[in-house]
N, CA, C and O atoms as a GROMACS GRO file, in nm:
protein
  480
    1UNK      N    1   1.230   3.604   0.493
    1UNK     CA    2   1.199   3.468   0.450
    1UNK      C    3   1.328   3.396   0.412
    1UNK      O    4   1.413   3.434   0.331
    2UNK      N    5   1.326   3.316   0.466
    2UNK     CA    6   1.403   3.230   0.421
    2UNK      C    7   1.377   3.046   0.323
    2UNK      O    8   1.304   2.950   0.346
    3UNK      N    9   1.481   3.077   0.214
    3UNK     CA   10   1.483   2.953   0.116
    3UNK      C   11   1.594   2.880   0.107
    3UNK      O   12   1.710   2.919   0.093
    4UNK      N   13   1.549   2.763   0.117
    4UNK     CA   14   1.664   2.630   0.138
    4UNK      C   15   1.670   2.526  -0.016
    4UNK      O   16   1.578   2.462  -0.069
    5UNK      N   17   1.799   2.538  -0.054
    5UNK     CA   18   1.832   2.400  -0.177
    5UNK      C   19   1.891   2.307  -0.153
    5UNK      O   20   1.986   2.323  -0.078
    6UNK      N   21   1.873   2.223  -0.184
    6UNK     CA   22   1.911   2.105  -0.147
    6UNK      C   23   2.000   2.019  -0.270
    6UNK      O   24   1.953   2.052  -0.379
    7UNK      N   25   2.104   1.930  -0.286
    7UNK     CA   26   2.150   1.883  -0.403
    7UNK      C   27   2.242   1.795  -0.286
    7UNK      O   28   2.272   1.804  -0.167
    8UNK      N   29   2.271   1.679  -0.440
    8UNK     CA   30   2.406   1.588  -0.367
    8UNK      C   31   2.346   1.454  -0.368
    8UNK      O   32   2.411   1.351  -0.382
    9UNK      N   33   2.177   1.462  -0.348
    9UNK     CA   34   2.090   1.314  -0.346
    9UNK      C   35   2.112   1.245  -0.481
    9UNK      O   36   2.114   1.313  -0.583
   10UNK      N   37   2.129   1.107  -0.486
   10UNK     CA   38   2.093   1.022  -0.573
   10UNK      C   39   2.133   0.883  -0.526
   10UNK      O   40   2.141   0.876  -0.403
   11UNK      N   41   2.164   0.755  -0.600
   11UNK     CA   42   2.177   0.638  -0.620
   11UNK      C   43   2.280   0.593  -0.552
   11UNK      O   44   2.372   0.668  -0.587
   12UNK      N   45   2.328   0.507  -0.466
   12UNK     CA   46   2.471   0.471  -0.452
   12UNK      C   47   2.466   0.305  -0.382
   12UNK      O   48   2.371   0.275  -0.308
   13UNK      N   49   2.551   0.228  -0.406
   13UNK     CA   50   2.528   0.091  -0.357
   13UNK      C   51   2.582   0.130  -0.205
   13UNK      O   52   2.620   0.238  -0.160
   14UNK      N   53   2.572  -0.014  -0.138
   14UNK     CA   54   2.597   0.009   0.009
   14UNK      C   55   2.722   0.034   0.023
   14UNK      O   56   2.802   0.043  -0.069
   15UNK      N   57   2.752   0.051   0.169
   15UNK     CA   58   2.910   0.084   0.150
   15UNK      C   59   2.952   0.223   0.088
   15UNK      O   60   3.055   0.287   0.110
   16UNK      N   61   2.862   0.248   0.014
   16UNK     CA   62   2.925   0.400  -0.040
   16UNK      C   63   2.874   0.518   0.005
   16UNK      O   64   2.783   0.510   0.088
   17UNK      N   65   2.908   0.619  -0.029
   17UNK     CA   66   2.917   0.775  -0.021
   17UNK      C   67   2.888   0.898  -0.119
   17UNK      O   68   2.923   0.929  -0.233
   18UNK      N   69   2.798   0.958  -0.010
   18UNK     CA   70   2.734   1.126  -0.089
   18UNK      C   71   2.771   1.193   0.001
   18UNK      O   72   2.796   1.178   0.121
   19UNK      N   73   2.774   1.299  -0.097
   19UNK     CA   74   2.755   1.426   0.015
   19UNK      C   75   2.622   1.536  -0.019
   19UNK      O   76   2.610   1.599  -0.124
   20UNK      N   77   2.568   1.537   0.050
   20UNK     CA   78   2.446   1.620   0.061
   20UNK      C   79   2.471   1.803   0.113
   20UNK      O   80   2.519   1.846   0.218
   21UNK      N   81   2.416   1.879  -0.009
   21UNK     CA   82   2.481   1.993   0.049
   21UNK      C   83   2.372   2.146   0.033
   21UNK      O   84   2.340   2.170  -0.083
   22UNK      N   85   2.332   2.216   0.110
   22UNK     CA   86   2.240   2.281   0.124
   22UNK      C   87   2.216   2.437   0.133
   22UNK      O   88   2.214   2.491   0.244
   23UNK      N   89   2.199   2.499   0.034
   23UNK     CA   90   2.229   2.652   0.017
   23UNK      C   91   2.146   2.726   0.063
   23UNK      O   92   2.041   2.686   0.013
   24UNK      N   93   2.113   2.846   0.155
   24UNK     CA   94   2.059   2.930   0.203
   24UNK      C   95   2.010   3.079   0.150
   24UNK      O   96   2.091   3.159   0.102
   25UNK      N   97   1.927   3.095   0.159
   25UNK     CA   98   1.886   3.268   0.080
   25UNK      C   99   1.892   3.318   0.190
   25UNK      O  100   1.917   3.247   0.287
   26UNK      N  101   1.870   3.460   0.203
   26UNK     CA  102   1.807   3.485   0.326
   26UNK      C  103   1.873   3.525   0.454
   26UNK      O  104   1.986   3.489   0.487
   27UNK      N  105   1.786   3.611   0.534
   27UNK     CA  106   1.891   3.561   0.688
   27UNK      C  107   1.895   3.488   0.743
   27UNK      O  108   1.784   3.435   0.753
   28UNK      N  109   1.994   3.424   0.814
   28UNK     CA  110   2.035   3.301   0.880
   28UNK      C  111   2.137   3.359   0.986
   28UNK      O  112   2.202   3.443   0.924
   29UNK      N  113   2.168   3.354   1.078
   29UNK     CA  114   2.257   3.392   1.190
   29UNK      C  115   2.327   3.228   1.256
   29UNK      O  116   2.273   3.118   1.256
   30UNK      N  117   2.492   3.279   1.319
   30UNK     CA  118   2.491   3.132   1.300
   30UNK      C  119   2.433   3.062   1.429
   30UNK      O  120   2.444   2.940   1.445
   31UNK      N  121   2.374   3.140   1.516
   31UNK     CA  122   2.346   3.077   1.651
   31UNK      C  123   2.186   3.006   1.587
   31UNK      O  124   2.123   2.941   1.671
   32UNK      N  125   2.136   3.014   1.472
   32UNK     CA  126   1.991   2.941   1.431
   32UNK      C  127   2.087   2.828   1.389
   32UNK      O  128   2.186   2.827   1.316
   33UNK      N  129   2.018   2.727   1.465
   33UNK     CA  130   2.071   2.594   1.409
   33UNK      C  131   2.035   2.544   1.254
   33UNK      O  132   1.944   2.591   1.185
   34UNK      N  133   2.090   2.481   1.230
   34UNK     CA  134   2.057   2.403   1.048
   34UNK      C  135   2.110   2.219   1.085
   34UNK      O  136   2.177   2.154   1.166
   35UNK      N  137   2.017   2.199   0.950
   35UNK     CA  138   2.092   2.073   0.966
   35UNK      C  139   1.972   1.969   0.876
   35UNK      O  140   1.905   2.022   0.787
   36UNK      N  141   1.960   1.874   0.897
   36UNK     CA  142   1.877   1.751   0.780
   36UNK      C  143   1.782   1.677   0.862
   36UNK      O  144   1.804   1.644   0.979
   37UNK      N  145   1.644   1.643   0.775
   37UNK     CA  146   1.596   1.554   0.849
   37UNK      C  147   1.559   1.451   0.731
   37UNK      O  148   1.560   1.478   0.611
   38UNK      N  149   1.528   1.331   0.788
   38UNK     CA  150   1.458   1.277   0.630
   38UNK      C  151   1.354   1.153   0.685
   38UNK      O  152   1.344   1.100   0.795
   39UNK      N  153   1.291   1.135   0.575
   39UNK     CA  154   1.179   1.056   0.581
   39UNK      C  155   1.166   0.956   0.435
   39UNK      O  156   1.168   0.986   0.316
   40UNK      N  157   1.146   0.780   0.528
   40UNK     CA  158   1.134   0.723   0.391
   40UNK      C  159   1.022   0.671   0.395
   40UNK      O  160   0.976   0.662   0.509
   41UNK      N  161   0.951   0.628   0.304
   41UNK     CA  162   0.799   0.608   0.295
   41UNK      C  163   0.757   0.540   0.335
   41UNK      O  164   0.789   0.423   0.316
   42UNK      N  165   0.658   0.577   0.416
   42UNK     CA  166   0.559   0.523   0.499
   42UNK      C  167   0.605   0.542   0.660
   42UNK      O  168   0.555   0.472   0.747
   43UNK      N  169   0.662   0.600   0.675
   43UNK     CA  170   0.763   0.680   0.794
   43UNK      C  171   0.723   0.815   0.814
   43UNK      O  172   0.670   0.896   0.737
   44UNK      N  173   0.765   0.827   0.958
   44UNK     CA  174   0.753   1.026   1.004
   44UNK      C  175   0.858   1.040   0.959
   44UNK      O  176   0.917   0.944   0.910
   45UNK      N  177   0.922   1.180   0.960
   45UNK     CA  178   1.075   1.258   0.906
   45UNK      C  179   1.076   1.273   1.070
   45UNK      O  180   1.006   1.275   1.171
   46UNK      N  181   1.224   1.283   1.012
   46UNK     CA  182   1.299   1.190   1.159
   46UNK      C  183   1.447   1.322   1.146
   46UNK      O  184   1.480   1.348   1.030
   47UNK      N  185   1.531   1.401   1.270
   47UNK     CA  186   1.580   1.427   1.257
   47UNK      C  187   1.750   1.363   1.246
   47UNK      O  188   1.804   1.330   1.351
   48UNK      N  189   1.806   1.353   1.151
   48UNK     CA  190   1.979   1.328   1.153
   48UNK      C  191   2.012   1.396   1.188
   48UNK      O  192   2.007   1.383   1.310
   49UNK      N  193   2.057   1.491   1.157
   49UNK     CA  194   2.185   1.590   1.198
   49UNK      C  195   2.155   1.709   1.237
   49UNK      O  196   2.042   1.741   1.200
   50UNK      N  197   2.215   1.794   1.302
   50UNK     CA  198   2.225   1.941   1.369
   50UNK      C  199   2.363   1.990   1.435
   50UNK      O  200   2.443   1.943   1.515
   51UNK      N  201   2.348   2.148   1.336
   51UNK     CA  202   2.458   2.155   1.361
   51UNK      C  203   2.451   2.382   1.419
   51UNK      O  204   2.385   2.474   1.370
   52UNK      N  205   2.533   2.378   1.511
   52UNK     CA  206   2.520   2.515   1.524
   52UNK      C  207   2.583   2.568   1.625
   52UNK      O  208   2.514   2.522   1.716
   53UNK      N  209   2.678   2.643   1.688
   53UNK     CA  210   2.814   2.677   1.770
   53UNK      C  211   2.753   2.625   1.902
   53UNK      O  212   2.644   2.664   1.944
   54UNK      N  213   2.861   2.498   1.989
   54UNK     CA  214   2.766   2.458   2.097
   54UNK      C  215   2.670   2.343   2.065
   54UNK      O  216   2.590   2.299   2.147
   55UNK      N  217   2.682   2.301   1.948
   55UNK     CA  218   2.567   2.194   1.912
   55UNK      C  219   2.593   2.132   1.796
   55UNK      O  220   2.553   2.174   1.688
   56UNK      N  221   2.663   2.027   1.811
   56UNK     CA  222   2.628   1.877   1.675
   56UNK      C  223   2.569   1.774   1.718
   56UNK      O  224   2.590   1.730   1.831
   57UNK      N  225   2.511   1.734   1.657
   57UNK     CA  226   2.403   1.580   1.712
   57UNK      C  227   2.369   1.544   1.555
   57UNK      O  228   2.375   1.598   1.444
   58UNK      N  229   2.332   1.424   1.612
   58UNK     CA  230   2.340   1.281   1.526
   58UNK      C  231   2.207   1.206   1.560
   58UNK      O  232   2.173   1.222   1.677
   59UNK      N  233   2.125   1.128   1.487
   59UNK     CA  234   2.070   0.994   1.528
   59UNK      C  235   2.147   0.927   1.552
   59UNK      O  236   2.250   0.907   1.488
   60UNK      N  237   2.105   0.867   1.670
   60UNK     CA  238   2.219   0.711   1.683
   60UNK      C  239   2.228   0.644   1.575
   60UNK      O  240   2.328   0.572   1.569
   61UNK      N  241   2.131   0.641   1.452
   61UNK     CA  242   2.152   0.524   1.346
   61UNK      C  243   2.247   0.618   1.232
   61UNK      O  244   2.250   0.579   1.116
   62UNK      N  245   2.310   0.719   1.265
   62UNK     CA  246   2.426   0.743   1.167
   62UNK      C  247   2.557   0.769   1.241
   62UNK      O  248   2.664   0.801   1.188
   63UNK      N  249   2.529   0.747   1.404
   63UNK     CA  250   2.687   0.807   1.459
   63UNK      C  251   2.780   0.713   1.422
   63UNK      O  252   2.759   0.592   1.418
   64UNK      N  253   2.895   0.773   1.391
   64UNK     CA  254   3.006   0.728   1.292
   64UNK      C  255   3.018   0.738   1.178
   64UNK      O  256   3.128   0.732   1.124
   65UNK      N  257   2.904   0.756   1.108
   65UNK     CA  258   2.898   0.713   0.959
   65UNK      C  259   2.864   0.852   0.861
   65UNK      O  260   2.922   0.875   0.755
   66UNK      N  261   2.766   0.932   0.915
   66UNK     CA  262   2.788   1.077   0.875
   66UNK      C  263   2.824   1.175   1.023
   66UNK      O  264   2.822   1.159   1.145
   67UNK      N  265   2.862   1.297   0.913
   67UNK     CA  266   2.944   1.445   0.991
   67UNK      C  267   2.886   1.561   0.888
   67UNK      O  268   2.908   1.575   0.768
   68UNK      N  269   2.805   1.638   0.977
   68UNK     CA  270   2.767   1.753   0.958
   68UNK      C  271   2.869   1.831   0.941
   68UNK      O  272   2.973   1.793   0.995
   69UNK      N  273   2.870   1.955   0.868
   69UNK     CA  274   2.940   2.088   0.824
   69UNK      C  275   2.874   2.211   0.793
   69UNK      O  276   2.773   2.227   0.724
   70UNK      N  277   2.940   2.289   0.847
   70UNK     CA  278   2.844   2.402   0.810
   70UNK      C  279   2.946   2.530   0.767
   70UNK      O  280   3.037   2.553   0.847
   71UNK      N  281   2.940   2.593   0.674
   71UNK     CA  282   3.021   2.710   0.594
   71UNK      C  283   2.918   2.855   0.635
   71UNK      O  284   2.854   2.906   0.543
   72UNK      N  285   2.911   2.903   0.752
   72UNK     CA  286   2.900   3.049   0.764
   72UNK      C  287   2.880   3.126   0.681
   72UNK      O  288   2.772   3.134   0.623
   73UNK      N  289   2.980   3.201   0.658
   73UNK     CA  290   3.017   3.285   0.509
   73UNK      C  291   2.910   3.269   0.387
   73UNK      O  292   2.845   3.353   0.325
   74UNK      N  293   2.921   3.095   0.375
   74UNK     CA  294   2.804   3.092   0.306
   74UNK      C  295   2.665   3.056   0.284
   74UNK      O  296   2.595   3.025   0.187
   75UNK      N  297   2.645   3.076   0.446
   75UNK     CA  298   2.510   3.015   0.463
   75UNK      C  299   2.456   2.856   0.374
   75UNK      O  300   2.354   2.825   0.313
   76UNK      N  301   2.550   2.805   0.399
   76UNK     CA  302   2.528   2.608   0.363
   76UNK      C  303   2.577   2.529   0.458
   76UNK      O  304   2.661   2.568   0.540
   77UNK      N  305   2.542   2.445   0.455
   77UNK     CA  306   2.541   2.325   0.513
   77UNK      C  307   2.565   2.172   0.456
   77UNK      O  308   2.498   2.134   0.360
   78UNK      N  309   2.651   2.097   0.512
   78UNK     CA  310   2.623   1.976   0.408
   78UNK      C  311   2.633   1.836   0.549
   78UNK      O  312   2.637   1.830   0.672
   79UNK      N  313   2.632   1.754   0.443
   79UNK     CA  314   2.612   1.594   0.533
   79UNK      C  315   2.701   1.536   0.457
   79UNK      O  316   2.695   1.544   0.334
   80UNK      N  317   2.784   1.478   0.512
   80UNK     CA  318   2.879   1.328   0.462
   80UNK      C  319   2.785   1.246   0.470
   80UNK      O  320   2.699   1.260   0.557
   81UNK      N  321   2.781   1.135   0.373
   81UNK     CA  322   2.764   1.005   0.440
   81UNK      C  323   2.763   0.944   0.389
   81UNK      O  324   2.693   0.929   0.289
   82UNK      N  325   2.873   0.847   0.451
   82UNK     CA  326   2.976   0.736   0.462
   82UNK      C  327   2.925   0.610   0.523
   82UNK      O  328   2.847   0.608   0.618
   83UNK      N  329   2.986   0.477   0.450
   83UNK     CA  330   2.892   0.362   0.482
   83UNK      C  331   2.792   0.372   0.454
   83UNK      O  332   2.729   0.392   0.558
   84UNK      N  333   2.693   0.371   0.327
   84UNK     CA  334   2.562   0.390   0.369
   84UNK      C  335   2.520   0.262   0.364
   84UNK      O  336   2.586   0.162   0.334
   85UNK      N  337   2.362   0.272   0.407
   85UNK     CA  338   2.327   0.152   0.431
   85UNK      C  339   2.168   0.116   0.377
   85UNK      O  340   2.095   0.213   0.398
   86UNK      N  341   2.086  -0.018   0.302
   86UNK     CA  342   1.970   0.036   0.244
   86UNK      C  343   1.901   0.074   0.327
   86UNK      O  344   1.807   0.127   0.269
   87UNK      N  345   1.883   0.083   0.467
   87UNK     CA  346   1.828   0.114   0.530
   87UNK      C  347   1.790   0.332   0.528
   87UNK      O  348   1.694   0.404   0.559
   88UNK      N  349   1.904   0.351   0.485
   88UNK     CA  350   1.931   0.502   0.463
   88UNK      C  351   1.847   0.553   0.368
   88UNK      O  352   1.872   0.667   0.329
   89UNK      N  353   1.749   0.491   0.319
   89UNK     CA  354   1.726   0.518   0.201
   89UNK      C  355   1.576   0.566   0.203
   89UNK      O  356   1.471   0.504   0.215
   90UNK      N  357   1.610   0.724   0.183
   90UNK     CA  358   1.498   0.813   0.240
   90UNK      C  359   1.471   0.990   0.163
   90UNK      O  360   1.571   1.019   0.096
   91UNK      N  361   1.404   1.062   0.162
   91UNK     CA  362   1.412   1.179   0.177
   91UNK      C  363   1.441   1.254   0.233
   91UNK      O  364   1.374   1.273   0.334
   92UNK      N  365   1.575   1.357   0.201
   92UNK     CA  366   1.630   1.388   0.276
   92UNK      C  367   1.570   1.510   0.265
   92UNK      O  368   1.524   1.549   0.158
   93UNK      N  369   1.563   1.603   0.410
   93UNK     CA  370   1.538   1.777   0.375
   93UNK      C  371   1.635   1.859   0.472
   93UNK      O  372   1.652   1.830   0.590
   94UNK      N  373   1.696   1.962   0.409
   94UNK     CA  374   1.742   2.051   0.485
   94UNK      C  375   1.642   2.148   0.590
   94UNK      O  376   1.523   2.170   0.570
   95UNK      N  377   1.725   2.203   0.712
   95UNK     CA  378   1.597   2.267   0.787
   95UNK      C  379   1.633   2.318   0.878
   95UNK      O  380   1.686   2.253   0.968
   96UNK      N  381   1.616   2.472   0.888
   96UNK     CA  382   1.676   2.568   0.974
   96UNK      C  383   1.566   2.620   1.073
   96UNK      O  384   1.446   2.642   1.053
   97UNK      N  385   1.644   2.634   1.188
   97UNK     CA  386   1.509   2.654   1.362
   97UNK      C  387   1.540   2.830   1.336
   97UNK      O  388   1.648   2.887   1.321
   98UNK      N  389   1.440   2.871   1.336
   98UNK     CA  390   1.450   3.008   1.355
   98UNK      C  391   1.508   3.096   1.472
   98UNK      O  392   1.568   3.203   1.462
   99UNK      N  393   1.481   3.037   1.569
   99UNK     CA  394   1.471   3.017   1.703
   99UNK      C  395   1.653   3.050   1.767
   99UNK      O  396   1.729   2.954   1.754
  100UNK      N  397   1.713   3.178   1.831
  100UNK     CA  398   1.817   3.159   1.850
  100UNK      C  399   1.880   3.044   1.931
  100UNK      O  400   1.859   3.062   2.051
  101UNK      N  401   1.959   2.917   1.902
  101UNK     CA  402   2.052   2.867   1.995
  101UNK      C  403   1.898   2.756   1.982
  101UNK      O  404   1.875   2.709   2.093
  102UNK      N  405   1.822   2.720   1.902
  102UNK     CA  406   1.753   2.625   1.905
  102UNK      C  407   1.848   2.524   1.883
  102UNK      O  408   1.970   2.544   1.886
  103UNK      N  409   1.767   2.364   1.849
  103UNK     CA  410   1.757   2.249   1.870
  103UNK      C  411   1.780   2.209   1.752
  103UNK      O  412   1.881   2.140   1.733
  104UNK      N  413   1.680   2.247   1.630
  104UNK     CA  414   1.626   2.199   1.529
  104UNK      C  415   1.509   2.072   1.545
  104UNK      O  416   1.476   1.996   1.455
  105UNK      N  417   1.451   2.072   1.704
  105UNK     CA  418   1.358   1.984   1.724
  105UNK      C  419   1.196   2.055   1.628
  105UNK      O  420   1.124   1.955   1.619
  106UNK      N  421   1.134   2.154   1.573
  106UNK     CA  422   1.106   2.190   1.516
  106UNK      C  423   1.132   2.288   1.429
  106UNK      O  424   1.155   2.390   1.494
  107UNK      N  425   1.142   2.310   1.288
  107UNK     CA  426   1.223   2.309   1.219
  107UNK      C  427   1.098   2.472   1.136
  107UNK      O  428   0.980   2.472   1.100
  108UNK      N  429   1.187   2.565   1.139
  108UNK     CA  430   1.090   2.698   1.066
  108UNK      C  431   1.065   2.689   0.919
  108UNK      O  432   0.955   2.730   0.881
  109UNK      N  433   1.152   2.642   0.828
  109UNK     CA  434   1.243   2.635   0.718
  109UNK      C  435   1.251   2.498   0.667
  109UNK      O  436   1.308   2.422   0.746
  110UNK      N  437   1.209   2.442   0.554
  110UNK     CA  438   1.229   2.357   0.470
  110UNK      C  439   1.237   2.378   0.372
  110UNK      O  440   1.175   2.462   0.307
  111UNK      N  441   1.386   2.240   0.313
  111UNK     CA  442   1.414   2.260   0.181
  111UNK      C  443   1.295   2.196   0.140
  111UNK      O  444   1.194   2.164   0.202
  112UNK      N  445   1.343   2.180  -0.027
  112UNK     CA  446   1.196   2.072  -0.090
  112UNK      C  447   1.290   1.941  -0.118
  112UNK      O  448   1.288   1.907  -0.237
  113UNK      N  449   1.340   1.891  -0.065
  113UNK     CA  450   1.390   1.750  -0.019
  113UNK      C  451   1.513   1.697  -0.117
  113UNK      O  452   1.536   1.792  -0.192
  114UNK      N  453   1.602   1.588  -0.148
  114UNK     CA  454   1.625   1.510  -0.213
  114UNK      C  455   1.696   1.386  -0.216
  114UNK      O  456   1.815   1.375  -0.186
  115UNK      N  457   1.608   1.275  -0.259
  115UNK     CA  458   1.579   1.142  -0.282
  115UNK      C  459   1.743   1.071  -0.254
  115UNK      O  460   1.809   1.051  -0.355
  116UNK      N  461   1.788   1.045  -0.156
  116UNK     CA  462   1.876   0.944  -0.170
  116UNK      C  463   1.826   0.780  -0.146
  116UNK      O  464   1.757   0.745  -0.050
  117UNK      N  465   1.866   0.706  -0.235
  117UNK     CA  466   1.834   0.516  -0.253
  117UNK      C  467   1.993   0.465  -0.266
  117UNK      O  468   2.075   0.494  -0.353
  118UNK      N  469   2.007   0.375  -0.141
  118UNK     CA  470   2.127   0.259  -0.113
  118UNK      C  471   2.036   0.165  -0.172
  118UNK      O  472   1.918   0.152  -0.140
  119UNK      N  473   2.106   0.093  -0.272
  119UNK     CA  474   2.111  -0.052  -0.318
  119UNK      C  475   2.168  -0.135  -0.205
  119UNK      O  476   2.222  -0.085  -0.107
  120UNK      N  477   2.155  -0.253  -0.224
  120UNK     CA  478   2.197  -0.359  -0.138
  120UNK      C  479   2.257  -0.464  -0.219
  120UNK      O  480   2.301  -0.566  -0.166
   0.00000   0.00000   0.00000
């Protein structure tokens, strides 16, 4: 089994910057992709980022503005993100594909989320 934490969410006006960063229990290998999805209310959860040897991807509505990372060793993961915008302003969850050399188009593993809000 695997358990995902999540930290780094909170408040920030536009224009500014978090970093979102996501700790792993568990086994994880690095060919299982990881990475974030988020959802703001009244919305599906939508994937941002993925990251895994052979594979980074983005929504088009953050390329440029966040960059995935991922620390091996320590089974985490994090998200920049830079420029934000109120539009960004969502639940974020971490979320690992079980699946070797997956996608992260369905996701085995969820964190229990956290709340980032851009002011405007």
């Amino acid at each position: 089994q695997v358990q995902l934490v999540e930290s780094g969410g909170g408040l920030v006006q536009a224009g500014g910057s978090l970093r979102l960063s996501c700790a792993a229990s568990g086994t994880i290998f690095s060919i299982n992709a990881m990475g974030w999805y988020r959802q703001a209310p009244g919305k599906q959860r939508d994937l941002v980022a993925a990251i895994r040897p052979g594979l980074t991807m983005y929504a088009d509505s953050v390329k440029g503005r966040f960059t995935i990372s991922r620390d091996n060793a320590k089974n985490t993961v994090h998200l920049q993100m830079n420029s934000l915008k109120p539009e960004d302003t969502a639940v974020y969850y971490c979320a690992v594909d079980r699946n070797p050399w997956g996608r992260l188009s369905s996701p085995d593993y969820w964190g229990q989320g956290t709340q980032v809000t851009v002011s405007s």
